[in-house]
Backbone of each chain as ProteinMPNN parsed JSONL, in Angstrom:
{"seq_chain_A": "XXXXXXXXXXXXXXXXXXXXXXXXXXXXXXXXXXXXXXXXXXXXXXXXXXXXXXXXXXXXXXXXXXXXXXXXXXXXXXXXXXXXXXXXXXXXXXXXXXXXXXXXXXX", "coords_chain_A": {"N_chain_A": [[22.25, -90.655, 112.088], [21.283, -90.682, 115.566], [19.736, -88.11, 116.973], [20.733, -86.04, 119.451], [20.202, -85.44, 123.422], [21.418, -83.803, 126.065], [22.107, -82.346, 128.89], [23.581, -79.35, 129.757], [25.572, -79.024, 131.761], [27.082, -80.355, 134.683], [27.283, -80.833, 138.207], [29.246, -82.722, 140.685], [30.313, -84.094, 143.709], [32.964, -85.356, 145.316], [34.018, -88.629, 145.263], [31.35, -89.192, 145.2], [28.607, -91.407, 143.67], [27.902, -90.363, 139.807], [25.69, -89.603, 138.001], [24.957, -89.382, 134.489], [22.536, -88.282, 132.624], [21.004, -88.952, 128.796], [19.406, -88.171, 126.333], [17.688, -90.199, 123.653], [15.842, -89.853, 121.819], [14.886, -90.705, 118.786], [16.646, -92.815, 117.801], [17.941, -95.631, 116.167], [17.084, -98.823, 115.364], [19.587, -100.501, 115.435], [21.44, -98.912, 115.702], [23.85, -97.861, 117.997], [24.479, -96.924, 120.939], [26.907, -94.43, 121.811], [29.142, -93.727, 124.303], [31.972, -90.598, 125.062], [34.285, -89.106, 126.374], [36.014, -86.1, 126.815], [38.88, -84.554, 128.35], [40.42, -81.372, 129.188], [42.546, -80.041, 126.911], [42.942, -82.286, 125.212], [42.17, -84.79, 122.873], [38.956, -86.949, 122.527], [37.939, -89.355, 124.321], [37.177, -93.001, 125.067], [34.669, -93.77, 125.991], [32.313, -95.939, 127.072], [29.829, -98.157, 125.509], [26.906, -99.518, 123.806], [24.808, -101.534, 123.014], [21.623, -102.841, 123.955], [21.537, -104.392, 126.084], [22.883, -103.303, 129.397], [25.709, -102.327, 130.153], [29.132, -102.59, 131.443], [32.409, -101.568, 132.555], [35.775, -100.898, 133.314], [35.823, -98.142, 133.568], [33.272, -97.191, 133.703], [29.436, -97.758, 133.69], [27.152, -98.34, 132.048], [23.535, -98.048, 131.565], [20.811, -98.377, 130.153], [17.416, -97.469, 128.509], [15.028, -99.477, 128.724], [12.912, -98.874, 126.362], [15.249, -97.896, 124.708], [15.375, -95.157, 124.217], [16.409, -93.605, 125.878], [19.331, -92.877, 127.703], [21.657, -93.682, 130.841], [24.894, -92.811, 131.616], [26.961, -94.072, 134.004], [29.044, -93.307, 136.911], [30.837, -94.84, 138.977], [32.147, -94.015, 141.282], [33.084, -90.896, 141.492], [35.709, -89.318, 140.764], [38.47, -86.097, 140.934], [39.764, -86.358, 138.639], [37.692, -87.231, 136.935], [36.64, -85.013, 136.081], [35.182, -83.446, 133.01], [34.308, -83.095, 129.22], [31.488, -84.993, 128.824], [30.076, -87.175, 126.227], [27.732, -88.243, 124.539], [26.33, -90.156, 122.19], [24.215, -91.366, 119.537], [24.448, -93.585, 117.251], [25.547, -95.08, 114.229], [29.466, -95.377, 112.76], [30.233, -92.464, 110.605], [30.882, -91.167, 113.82], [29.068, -88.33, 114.993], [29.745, -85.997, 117.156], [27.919, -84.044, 120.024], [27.267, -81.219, 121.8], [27.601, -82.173, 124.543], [27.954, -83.219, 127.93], [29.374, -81.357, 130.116], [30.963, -81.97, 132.981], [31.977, -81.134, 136.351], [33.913, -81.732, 139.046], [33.626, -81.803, 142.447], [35.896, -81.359, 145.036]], "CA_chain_A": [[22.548, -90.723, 113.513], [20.003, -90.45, 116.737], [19.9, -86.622, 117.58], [20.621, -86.373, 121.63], [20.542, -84.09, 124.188], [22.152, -84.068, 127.275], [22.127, -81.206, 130.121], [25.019, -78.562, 129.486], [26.458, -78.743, 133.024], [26.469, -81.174, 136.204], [28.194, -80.976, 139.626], [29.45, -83.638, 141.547], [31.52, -84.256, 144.952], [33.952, -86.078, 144.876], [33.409, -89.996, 145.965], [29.961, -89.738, 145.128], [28.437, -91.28, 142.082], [27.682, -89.557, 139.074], [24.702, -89.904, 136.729], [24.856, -88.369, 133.693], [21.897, -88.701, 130.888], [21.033, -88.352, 127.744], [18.279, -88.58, 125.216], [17.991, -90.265, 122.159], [14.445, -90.791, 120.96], [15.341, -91.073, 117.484], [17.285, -93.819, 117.69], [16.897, -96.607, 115.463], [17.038, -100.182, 116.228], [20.665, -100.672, 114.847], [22.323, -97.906, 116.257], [24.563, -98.071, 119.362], [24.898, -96.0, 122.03], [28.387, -94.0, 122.213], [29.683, -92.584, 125.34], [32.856, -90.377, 125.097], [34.883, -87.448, 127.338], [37.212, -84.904, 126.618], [39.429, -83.535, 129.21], [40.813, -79.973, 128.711], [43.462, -79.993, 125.988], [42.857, -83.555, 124.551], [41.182, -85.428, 122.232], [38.61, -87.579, 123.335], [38.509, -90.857, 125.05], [36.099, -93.583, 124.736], [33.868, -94.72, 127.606], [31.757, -97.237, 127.171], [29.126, -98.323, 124.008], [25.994, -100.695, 123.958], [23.006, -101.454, 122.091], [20.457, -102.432, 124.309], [21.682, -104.613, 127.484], [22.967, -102.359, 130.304], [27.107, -102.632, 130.437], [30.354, -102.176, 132.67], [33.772, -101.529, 132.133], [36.838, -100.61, 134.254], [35.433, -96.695, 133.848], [32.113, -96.994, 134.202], [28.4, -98.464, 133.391], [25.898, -97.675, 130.622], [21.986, -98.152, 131.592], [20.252, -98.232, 128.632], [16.403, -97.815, 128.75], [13.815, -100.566, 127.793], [12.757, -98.272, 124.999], [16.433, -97.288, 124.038], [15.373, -93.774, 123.963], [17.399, -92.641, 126.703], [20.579, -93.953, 128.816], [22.967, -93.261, 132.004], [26.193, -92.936, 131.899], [26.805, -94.125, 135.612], [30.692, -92.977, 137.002], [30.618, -95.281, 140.616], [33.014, -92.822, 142.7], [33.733, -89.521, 140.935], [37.126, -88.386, 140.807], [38.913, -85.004, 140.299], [40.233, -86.796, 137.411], [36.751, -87.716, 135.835], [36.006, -83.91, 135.39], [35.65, -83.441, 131.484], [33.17, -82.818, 128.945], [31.186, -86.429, 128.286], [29.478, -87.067, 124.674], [26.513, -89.392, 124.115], [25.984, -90.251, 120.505], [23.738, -92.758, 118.97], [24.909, -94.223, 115.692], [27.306, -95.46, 113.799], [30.328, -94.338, 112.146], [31.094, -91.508, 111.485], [30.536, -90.637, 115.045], [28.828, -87.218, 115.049], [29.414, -85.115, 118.744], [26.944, -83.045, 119.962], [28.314, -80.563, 123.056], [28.132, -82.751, 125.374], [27.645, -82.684, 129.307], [30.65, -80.422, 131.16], [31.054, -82.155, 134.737], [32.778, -80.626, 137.711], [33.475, -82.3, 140.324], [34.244, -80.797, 143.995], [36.697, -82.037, 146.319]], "C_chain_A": [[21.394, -90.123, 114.319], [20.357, -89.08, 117.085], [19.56, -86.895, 119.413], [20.696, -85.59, 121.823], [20.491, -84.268, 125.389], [22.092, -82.538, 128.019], [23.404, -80.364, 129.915], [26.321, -79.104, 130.976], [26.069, -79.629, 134.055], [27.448, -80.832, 136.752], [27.855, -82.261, 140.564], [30.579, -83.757, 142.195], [32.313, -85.446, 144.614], [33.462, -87.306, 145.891], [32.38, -90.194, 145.514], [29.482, -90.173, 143.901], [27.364, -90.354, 141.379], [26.454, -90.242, 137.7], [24.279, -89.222, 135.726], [23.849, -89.412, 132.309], [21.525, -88.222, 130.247], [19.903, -89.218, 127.077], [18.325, -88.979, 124.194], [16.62, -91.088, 121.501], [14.249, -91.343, 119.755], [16.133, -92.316, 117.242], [17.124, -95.048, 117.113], [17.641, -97.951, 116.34], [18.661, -100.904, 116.343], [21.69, -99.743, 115.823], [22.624, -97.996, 117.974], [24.521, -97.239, 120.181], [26.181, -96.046, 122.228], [28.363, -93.606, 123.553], [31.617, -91.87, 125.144], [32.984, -89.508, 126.503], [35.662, -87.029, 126.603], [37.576, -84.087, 127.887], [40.044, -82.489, 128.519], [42.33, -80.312, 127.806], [43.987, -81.201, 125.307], [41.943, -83.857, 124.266], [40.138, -86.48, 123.047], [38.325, -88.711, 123.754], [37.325, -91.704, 125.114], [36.169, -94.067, 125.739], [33.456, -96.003, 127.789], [30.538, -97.18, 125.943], [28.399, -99.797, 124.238], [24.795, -100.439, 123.359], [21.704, -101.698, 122.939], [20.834, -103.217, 125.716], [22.915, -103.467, 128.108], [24.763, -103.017, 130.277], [28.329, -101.895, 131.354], [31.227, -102.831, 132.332], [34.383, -101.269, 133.333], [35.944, -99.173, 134.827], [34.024, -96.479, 134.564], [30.745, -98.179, 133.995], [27.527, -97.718, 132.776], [24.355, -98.621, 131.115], [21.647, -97.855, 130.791], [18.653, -98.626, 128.969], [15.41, -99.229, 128.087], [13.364, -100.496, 126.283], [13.913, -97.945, 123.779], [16.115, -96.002, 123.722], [16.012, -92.872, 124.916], [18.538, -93.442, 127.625], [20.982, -93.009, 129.987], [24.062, -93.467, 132.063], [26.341, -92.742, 133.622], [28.612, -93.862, 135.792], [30.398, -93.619, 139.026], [30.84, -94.464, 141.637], [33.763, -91.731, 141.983], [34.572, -88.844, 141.708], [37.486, -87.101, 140.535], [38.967, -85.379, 138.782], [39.453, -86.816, 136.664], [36.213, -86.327, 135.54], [36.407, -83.787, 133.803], [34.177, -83.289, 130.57], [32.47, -84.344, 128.757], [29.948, -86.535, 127.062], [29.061, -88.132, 124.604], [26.205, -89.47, 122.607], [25.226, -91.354, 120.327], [23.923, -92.955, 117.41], [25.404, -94.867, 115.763], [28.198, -94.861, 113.216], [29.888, -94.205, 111.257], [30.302, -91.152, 112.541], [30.141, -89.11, 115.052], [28.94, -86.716, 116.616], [28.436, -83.736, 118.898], [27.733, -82.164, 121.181], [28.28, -81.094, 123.767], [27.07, -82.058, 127.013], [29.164, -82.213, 129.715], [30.055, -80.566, 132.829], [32.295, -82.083, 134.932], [32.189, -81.487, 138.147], [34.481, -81.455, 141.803], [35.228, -81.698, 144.922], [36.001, -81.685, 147.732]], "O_chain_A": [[20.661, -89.239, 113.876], [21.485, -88.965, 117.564], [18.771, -87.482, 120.154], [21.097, -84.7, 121.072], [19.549, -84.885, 125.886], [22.019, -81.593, 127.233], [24.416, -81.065, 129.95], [27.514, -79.406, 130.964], [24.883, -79.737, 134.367], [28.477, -80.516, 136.155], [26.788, -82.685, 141.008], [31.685, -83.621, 141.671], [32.172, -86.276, 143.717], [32.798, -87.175, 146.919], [32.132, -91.376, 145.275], [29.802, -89.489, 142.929], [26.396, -89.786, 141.884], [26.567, -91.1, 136.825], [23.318, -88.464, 135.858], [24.065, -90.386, 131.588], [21.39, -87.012, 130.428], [19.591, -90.403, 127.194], [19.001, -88.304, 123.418], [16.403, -92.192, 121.003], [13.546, -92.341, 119.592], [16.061, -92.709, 116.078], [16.139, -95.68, 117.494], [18.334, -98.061, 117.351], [18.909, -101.732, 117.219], [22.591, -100.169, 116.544], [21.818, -98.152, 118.891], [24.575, -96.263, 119.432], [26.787, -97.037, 122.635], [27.32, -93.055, 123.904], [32.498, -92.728, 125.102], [32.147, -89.301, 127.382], [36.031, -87.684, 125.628], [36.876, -83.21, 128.392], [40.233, -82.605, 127.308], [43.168, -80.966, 128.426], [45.138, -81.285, 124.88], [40.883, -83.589, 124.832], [40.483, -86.833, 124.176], [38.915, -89.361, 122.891], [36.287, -91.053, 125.235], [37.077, -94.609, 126.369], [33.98, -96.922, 128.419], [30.35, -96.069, 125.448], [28.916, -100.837, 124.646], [24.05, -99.465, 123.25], [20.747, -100.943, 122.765], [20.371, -102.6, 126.676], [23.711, -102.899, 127.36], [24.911, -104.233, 130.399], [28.275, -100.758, 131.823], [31.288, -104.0, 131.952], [33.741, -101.356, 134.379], [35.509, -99.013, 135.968], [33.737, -95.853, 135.584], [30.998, -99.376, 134.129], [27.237, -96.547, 133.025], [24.289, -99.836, 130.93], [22.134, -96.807, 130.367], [18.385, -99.694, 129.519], [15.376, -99.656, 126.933], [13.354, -101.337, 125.384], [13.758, -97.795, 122.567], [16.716, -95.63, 122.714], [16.131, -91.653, 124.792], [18.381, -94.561, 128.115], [20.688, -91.816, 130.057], [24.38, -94.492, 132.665], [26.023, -91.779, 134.319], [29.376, -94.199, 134.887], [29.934, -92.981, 139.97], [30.118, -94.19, 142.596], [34.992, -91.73, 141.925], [34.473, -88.152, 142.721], [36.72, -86.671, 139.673], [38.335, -84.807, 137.894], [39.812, -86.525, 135.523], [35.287, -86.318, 134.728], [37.543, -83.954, 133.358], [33.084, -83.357, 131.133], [33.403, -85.062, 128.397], [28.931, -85.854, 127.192], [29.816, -89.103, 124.593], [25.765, -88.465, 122.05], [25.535, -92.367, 120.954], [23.36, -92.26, 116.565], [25.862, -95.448, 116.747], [27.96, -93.672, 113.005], [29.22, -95.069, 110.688], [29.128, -90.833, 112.351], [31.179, -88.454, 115.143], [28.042, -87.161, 117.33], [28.289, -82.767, 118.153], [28.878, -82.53, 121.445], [29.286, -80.76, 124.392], [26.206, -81.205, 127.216], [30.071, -83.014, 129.488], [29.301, -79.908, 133.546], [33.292, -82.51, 134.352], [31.066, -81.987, 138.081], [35.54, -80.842, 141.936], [34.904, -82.797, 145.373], [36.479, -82.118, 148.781]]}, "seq_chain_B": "XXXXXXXXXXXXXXXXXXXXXXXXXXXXXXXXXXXXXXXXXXXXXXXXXXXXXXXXXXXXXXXXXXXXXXXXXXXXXXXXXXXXXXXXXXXXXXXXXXXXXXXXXXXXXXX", "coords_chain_B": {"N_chain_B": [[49.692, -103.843, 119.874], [47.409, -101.325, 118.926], [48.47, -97.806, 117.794], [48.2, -94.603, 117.339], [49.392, -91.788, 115.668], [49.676, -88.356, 115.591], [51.078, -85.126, 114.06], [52.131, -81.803, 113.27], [52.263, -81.154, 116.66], [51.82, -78.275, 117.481], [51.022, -75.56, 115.584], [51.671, -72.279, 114.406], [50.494, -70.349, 111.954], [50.414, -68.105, 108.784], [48.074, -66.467, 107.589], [46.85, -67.526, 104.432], [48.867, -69.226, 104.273], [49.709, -72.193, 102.948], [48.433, -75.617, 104.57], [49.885, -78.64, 105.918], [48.642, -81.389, 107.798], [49.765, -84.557, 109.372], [48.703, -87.75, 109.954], [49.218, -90.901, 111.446], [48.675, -94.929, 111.808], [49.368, -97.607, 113.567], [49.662, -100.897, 113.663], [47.199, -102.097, 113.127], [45.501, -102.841, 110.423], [43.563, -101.739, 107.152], [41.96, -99.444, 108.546], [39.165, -97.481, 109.427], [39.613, -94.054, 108.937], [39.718, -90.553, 110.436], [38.903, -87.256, 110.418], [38.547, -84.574, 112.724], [37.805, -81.599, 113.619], [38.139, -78.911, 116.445], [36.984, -75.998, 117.161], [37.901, -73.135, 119.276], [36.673, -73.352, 122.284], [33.991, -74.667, 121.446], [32.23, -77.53, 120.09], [33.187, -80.724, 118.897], [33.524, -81.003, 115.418], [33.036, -82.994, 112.715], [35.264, -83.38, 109.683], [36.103, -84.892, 107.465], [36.219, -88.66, 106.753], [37.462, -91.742, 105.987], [37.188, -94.69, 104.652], [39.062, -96.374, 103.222], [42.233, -97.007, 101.18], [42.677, -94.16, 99.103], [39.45, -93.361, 99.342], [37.719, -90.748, 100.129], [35.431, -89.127, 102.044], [33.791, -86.218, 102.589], [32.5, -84.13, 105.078], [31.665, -81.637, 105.309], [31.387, -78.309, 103.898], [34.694, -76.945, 102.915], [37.64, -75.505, 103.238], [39.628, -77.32, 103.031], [41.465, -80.03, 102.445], [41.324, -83.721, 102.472], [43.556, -86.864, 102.175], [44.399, -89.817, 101.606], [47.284, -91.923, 101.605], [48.01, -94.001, 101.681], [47.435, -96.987, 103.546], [47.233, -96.802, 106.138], [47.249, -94.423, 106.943], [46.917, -90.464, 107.315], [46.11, -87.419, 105.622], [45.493, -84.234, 105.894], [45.139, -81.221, 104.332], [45.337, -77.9, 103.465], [45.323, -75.327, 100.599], [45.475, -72.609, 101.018], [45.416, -71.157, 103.937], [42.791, -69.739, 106.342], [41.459, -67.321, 108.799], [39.683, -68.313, 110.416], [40.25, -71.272, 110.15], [41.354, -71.941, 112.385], [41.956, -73.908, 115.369], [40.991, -76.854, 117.224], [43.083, -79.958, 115.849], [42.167, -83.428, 115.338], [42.731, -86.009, 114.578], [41.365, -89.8, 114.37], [40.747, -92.795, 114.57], [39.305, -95.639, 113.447], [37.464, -98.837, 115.749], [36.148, -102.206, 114.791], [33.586, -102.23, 116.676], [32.616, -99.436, 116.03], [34.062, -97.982, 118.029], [36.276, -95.173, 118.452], [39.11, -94.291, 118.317], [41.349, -91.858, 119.471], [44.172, -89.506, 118.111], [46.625, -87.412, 119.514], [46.132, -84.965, 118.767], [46.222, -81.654, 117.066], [47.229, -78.535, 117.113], [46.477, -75.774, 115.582], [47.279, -72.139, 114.856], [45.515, -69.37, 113.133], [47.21, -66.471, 111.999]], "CA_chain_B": [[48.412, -102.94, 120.409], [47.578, -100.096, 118.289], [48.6, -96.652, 118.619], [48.103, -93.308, 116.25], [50.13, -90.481, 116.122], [49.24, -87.116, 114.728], [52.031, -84.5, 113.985], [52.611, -81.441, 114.195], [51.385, -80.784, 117.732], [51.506, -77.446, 117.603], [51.744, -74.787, 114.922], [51.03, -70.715, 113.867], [51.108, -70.061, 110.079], [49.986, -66.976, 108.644], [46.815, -66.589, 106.7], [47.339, -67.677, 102.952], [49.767, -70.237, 103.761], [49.477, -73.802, 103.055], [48.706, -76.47, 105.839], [49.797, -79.694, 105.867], [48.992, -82.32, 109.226], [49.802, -86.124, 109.266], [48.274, -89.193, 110.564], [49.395, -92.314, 111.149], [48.523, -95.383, 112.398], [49.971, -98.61, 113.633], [49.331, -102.281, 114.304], [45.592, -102.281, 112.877], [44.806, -102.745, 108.614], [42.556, -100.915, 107.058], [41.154, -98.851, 110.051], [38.163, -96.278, 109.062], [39.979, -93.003, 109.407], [38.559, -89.461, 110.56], [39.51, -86.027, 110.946], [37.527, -83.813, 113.548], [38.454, -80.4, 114.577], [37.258, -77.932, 117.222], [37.324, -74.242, 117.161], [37.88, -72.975, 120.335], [35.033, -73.125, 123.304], [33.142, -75.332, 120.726], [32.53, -78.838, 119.911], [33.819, -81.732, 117.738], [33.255, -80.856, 114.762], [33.339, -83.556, 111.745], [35.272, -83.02, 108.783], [36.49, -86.124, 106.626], [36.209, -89.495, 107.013], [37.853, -92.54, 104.834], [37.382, -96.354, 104.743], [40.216, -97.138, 102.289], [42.841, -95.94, 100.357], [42.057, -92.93, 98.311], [38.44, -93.186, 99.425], [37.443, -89.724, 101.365], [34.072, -88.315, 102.563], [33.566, -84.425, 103.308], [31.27, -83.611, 105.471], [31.31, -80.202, 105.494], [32.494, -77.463, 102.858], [36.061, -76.482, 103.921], [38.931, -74.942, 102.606], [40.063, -78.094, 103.525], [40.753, -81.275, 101.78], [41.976, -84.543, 103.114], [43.795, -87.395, 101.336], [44.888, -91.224, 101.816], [48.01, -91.816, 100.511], [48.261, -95.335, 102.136], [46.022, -97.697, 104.256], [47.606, -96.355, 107.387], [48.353, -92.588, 106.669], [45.553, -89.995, 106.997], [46.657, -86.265, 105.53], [44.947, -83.0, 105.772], [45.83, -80.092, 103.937], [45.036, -76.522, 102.616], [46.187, -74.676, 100.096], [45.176, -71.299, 102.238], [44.787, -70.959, 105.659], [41.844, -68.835, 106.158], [41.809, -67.718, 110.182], [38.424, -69.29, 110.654], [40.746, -72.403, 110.07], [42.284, -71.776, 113.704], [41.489, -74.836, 115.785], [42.41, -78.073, 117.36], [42.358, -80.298, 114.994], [41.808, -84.507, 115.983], [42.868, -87.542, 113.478], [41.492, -90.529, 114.912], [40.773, -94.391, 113.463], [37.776, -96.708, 114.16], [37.767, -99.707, 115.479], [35.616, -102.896, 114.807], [32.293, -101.879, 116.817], [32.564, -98.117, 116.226], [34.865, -97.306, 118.952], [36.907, -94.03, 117.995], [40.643, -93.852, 118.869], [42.011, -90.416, 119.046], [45.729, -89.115, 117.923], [47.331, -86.209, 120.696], [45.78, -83.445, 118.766], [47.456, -80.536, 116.556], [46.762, -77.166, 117.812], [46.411, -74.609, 114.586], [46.594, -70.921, 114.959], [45.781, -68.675, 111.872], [47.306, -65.308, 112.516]], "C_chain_B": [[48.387, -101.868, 119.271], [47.73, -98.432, 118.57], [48.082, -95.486, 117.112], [48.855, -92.406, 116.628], [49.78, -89.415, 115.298], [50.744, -86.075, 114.785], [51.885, -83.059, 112.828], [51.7, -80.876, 115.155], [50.64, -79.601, 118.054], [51.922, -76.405, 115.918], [51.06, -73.166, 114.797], [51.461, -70.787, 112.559], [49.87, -68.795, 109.612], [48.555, -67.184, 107.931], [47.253, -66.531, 105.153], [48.568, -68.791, 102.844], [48.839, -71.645, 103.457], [49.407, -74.674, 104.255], [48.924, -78.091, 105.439], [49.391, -80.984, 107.479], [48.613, -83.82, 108.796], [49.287, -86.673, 110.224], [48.33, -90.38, 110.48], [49.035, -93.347, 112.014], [48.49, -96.805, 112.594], [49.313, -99.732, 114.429], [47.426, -102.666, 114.082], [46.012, -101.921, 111.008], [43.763, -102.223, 108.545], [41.288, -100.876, 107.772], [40.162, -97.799, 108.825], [38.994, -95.036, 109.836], [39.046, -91.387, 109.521], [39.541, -88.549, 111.259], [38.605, -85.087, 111.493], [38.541, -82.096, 113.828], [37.154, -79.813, 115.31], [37.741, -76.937, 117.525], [37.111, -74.093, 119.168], [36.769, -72.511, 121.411], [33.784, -74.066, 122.332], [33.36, -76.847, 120.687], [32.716, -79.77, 118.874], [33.002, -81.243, 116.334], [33.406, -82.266, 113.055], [34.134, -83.659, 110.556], [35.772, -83.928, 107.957], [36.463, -87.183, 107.383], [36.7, -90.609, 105.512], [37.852, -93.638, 105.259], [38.282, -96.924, 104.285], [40.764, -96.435, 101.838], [42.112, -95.153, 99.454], [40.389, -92.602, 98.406], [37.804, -91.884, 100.848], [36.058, -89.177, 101.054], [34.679, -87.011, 103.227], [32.598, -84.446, 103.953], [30.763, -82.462, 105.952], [31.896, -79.27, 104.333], [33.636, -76.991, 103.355], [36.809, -76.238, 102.926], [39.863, -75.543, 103.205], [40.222, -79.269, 102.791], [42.0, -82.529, 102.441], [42.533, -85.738, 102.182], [44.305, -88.699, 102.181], [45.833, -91.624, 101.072], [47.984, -93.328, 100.391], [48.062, -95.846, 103.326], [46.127, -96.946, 105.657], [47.808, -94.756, 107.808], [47.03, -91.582, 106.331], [46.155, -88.185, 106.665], [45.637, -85.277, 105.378], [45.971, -81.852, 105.216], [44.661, -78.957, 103.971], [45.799, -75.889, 102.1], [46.368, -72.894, 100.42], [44.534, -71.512, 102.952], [43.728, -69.621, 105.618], [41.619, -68.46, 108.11], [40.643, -68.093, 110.825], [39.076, -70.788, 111.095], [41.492, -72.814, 111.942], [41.402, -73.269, 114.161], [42.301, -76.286, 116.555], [41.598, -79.58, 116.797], [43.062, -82.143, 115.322], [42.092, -85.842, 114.964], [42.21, -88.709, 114.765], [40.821, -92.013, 114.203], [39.566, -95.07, 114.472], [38.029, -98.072, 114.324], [36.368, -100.776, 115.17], [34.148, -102.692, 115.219], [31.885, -100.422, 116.916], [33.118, -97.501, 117.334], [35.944, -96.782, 118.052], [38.163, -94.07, 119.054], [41.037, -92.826, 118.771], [43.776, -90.305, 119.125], [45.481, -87.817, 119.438], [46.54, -84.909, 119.873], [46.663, -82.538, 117.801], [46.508, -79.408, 116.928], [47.163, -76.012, 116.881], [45.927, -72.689, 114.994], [46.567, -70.215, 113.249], [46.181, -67.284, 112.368], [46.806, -64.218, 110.998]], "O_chain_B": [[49.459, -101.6, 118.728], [47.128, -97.895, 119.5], [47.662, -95.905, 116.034], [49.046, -92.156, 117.818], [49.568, -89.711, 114.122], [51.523, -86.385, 115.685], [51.563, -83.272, 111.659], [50.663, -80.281, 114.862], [49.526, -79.51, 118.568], [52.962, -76.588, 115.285], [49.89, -73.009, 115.147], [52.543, -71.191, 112.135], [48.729, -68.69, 110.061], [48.111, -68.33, 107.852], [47.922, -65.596, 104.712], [49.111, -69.172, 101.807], [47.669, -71.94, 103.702], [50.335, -74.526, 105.05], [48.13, -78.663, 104.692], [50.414, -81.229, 108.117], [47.635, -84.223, 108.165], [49.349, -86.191, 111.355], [47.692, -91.038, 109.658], [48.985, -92.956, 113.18], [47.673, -97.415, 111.906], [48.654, -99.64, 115.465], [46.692, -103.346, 114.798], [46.65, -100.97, 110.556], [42.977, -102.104, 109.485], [40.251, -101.539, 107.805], [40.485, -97.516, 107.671], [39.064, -94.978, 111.064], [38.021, -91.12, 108.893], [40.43, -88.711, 112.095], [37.754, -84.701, 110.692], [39.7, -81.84, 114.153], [35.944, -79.955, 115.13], [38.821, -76.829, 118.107], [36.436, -74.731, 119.975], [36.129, -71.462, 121.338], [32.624, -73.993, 122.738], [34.377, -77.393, 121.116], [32.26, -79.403, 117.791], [31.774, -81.167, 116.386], [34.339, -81.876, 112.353], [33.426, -84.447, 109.931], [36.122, -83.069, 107.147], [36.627, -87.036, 108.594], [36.399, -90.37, 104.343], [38.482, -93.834, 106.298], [38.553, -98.033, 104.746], [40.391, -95.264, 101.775], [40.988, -95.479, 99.07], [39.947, -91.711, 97.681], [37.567, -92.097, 102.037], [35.678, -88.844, 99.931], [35.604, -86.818, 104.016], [31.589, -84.844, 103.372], [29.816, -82.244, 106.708], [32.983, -79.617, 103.872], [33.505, -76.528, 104.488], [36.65, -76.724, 101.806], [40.779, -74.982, 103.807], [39.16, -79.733, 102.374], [43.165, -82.302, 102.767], [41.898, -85.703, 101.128], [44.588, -88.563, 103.371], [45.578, -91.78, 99.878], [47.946, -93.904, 99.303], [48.497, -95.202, 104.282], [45.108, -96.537, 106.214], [48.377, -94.194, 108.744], [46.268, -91.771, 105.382], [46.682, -87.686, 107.66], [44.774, -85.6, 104.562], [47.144, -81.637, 105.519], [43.496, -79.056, 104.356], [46.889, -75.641, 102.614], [47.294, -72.175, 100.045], [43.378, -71.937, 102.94], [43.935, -68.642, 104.901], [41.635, -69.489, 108.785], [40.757, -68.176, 112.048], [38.659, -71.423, 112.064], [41.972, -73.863, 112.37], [40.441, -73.695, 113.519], [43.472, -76.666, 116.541], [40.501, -80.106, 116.989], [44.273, -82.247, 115.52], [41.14, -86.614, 114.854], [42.513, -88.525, 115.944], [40.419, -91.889, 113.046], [39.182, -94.998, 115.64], [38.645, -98.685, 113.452], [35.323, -100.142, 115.313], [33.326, -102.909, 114.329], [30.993, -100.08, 117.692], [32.641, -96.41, 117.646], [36.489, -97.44, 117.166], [38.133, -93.914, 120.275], [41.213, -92.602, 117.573], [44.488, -90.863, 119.959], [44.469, -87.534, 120.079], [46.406, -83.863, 120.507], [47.875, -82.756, 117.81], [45.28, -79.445, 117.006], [48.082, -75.277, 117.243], [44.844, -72.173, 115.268], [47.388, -70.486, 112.372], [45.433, -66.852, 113.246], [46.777, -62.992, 111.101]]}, "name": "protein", "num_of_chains": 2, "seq": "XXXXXXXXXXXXXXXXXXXXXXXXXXXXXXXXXXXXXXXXXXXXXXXXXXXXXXXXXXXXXXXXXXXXXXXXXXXXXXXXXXXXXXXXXXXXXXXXXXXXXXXXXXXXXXXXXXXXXXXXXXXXXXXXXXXXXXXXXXXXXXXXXXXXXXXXXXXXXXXXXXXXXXXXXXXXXXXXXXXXXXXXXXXXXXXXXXXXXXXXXXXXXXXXXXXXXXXXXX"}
């Protein structure tokens, strides 16, 4: 699996969007890009996942660089709700988590 | 649709007992199963994974061992709790392009 690293901590208002990224220079040609979260006292929840074109779901959108060595997890209009930790992985299974980014967001 | 359930949600058991926690999981055939825990203030941690019956990966040393009884059914045990073991601990099943389903969680204390 692609070793990543992501920023411990972001803040974001509420409404505004949220760009959270992550590194994964290692990454081989095969290997996907995960995104998860974890809110406080649950397991965690799958975002969105792409190999090399840029994708969008209900939740969010995954930018994925040219190189594939780094992405964005994009969140359009950050909610209270979307505070949680969020986990970038590149592989495949087993999914390894690294700590993650821990976003607040402000009302 | 498929769902998972993990059980029990919550428990305390002393140090030196036995642990048992179940996992099951419905409306999907042989799913890739996986058991994660996380110690508290920390993150996911790895600790078994299985593609098929009776087929389990460790990926860590543990005073822990996990078992498949049947395609759907993912069990963790120990035969002593050690209070290192404290944690909350994550069954969850894979699907098709490596998307990870998670069970509710069991929430282990060792006292």
């Amino acid at each position: 699996d692609a070793k990543t690293t992501q920023p411990n901590s972001m803040e974001s208002n509420e409404e505004e969007p949220v760009h959270l990224p992550c590194n994964h220079s290692t990454i081989s040609g095969t290997d996907y890009i995960h995104w998860y979260r974890q809110l406080p006292s649950q397991g965690p929840e799958y975002v969105i996942h792409g190999l090399t074109s840029n994708v969008n779901n209900r939740m969010a959108s995954l930018a994925i660089a040219e190189d594939r060595k780094s992405s964005t997890l994009i969140l359009h209009r950050a909610t209270l709700r979307d505070a949680a930790v969020y986990y970038c992985m590149g592989g495949n299974t087993p999914l390894v988590f690294g700590k993650g980014t821990r976003l607040s967001v402000i009302a | 649709s498929q769902t998972i359930h993990q059980w029990p949600a919550t428990l305390v058991q002393p140090v030196g007992s036995p642990l048992s926690l179940e996992c099951t999981v419905e409306g999907t055939s042989n799913p890739n199963l996986y058991w994660y825990r996380q110690a508290a203030g920390r993150g996911l941690q790895l600790l078994f994974y299985s593609v098929g019956i009776g087929q389990i990966s460790s990926e860590v040393p543990q005073n822990l061992s996990a078992s498949r009884p049947q395609d759907r059914q993912f069990i963790l045990s120990s035969k002593k709790l050690l209070l290192s073991d404290s944690g909350f601990y994550l069954c969850a099943w894979g699907g098709g392009t490596g998307e990870l389903f998670f069970g509710e969680g069991s929430r282990l204390t060792v006292l």
